[in-house]
C-alpha positions as CSV (number, residue, x, y, z in Angstrom):
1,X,-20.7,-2.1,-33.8
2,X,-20.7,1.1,-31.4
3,X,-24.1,-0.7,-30.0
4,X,-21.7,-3.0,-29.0
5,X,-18.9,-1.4,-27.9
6,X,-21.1,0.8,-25.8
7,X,-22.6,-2.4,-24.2
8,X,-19.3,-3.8,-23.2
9,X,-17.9,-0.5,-21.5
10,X,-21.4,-0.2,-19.4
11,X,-21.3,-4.0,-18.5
12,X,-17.4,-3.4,-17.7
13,X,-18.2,-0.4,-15.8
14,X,-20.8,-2.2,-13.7
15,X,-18.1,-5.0,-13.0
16,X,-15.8,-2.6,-11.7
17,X,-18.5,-1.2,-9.6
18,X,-19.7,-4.7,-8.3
19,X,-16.3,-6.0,-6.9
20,X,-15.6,-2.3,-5.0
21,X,-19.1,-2.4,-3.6
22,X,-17.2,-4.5,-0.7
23,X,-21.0,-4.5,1.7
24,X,-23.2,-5.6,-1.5
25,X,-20.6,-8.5,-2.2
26,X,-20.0,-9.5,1.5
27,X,-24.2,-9.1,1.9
28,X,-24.5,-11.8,-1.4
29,X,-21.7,-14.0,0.1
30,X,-23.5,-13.9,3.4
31,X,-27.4,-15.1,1.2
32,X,-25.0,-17.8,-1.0
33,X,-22.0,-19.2,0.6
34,X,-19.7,-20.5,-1.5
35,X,-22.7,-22.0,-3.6
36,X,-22.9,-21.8,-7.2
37,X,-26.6,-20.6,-7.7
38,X,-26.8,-22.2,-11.2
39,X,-25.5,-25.4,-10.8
40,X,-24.6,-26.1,-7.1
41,X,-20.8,-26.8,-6.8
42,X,-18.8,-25.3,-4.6
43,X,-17.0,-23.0,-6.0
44,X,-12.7,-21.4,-5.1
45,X,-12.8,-18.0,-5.1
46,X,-8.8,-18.5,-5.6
47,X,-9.2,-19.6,-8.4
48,X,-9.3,-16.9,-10.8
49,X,-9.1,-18.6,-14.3
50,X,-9.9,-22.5,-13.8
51,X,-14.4,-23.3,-14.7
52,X,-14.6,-23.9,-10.8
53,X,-13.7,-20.3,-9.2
54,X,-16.3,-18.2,-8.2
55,X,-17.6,-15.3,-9.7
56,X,-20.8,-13.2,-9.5
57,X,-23.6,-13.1,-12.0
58,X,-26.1,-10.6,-13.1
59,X,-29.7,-12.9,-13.4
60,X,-30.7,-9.7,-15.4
61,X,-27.6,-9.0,-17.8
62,X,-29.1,-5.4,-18.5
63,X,-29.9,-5.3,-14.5
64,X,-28.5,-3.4,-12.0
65,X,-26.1,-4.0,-9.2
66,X,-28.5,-5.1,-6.8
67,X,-28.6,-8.0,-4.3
68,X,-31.8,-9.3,-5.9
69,X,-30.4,-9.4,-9.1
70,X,-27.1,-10.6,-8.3
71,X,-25.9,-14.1,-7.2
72,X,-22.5,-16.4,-6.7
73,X,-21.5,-18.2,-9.6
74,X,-18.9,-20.3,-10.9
75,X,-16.5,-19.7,-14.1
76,X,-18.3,-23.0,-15.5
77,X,-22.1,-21.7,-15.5
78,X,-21.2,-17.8,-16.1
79,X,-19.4,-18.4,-19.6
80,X,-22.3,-20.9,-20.6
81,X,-24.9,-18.2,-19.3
82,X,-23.2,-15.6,-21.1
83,X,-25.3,-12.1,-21.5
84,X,-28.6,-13.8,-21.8
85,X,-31.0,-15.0,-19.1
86,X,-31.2,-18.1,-16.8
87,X,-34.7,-19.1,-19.2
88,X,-32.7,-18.0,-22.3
89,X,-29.6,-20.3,-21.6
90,X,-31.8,-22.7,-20.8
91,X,-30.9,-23.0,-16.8
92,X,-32.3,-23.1,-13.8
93,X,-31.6,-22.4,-10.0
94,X,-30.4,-25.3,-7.9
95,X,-33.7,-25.2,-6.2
96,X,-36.7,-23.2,-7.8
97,X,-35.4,-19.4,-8.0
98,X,-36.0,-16.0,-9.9
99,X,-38.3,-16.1,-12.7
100,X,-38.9,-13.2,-15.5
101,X,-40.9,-11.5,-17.7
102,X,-39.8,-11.9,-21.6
103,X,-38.9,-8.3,-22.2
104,X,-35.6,-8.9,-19.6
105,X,-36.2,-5.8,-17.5
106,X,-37.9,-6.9,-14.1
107,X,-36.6,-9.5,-11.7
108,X,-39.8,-11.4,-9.7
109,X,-38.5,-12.4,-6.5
110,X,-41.1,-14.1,-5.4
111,X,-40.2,-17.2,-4.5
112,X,-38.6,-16.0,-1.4
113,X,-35.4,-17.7,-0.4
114,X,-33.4,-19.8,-2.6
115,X,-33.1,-22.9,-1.1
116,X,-29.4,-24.6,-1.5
117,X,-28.7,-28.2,-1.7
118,X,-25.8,-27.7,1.4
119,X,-27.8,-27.1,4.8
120,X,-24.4,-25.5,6.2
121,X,-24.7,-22.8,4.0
122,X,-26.4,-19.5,6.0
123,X,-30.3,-18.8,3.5
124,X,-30.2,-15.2,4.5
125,X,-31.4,-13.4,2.0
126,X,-30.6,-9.6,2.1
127,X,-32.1,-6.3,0.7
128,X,-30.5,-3.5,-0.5
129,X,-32.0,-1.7,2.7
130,X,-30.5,-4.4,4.8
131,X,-27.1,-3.0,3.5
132,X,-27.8,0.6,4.4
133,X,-29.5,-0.4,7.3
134,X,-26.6,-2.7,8.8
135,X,-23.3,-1.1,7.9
136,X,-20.0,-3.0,8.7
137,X,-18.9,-2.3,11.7
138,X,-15.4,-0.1,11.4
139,X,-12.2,-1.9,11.7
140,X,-10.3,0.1,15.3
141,X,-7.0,1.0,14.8
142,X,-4.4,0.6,17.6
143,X,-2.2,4.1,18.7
144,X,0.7,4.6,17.2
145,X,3.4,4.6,20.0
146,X,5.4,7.6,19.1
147,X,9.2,7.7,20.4
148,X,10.6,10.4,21.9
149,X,13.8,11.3,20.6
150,X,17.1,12.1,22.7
151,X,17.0,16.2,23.6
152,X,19.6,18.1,21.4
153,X,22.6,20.7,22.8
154,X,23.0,23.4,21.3
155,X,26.7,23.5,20.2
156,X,27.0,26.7,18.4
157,X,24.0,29.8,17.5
158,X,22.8,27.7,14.7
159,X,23.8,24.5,14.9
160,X,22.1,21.4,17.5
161,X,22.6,17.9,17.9
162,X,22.5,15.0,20.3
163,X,25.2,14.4,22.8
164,X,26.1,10.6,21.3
165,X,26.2,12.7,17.8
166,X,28.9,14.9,19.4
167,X,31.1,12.2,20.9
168,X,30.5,10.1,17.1
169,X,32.1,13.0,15.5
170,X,34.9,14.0,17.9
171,X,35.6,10.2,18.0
172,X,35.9,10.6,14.1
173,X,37.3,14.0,13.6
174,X,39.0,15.1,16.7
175,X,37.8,18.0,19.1
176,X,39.5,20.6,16.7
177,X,38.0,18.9,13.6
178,X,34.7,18.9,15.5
179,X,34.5,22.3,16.7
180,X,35.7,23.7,12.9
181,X,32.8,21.7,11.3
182,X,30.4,23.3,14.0
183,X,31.7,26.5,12.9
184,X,31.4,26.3,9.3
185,X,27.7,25.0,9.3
186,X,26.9,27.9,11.5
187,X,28.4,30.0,9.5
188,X,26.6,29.0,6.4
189,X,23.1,28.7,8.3
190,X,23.4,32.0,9.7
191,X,24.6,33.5,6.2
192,X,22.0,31.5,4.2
193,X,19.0,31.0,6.6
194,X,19.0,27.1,5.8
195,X,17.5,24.6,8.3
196,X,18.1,20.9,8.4
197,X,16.2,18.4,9.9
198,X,19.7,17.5,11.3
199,X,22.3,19.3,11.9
200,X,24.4,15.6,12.4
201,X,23.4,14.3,9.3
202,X,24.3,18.1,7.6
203,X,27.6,17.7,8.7
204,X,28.4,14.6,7.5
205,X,26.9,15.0,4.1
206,X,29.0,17.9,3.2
207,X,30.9,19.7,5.6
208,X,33.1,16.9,6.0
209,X,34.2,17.6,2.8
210,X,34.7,21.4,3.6
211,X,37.2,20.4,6.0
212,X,39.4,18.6,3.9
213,X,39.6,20.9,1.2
214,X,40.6,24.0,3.9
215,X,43.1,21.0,5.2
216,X,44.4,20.0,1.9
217,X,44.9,24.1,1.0
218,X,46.4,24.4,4.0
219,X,49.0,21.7,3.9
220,X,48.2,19.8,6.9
221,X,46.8,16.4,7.6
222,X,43.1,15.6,8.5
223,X,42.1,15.2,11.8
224,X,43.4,12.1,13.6
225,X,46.5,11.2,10.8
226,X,49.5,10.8,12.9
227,X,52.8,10.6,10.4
228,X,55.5,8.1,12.2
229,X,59.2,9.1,12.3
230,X,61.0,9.9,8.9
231,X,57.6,9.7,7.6
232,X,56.5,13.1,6.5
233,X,52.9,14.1,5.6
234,X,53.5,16.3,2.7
235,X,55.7,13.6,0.6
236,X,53.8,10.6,1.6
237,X,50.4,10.9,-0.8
238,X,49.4,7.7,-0.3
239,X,48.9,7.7,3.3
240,X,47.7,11.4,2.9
241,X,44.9,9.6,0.4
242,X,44.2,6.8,2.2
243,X,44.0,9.2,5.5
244,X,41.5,11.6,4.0
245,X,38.9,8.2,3.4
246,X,39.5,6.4,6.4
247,X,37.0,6.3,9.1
248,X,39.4,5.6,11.9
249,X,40.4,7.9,14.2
């Protein structure tokens, strides 16, 4: 039973090796086609659980991973081969092909090329040094195209930001509420030593919120609430409310 066990991890391990060896799988695609060596069929590599997708097979199931002991197979002939050899399940190649020896530890690969039943099929048959020899050649990647971002003004010792981030928060908050939120971020970087990737983005996050709180305290409206006539701010809270949340200037 561990015999066994130990078998399937080294065959499974082997698999795992095979399919991310992408040159030794491109180089037996490139000898096969799309050519079942075992029974001649052409075989969908889509198709991942029907007997007619493709699939690679070890002639020598104790083998290595090795072109010459490697070829394309479908789902059909792979089950019935199992973990025995082509003379042991009884099969041959679709046109001559390997032979071995009985003790299942040497491929003879002497009969040269297999020859496939489809003429448009490429017979190249590769080595292992043909792999090395011919590496692919490496994909070329375009140049990122990097944009340049709009120059920042610095609006107070600590704190930067765009022009159009200026005018969106004045157009939101008023000059006054502007230059106060200014102030309190560079108050707490300077305090704190804290940088932010933007200063825009800081101020809207939280010191926003600052403001309202020293506003609320403080008894007066937020920036850009005008109360109409016989309408005042401090014993209206819903407009107060819907004041504080409202993006409008």
């Amino acid at each position: 039973m561990i015999e066994q066990r130990k078998a399937q991890t080294e065959y499974k391990q082997r698999q795992y090796a095979l399919y991310n060896d992408l040159r030794l799988t491109r180089a037996i695609k490139n000898r096969d086609g799309d050519i079942c060596r075992y029974c001649g069929k052409t075989v969908n590599w889509n198709d991942r659980r029907g007997i007619d997708g493709g699939t690679y097979d070890h002639i020598n199931p104790d083998g290595d991973n090795t072109i010459e002991n490697i070829v394309v197979c479908c789902r059909s002939c792979s089950s019935k081969k199992g973990g025995k050899t082509p003379k042991q399940a009884g099969m041959t190649f679709v046109s001559g092909g390997y032979e071995f020896d009985t003790g299942r530890n040497t491929v003879d690969n002497s009969a040269g090329n297999l020859q496939l039943h489809n003429p448009t099929i490429p017979n190249n048959t590769l080595h292992n040094n043909d792999i090395k020899d011919h590496p692919p050649t490496p994909r070329k990647r375009g140049k990122r195209t990097q944009v340049q971002e709009p120059p920042k003004t610095q609006y107070a010792e600590f704190v930067s930001m765009t022009n159009d981030e200026h005018t969106s928060l004045v157009s939101k908050y008023g000059e006054k509420g502007t230059a106060r939120c200014i102030e309190i971020l560079d108050n707490y970087k300077g305090a704190n030593g804290r940088k932010y990737t933007s200063d825009y983005r800081a101020i809207l996050n939280w010191v926003v919120k600052r403001l309202d709180e020293e506003q609320r305290t403080q008894g007066r409206p937020p920036p850009g609430y005008e109360p109409e006539q016989g309408d005042p701010f401090l014993n209206n809270a819903r407009r107060y409310y819907d004041a504080l949340r409202s993006d409008d200037p």
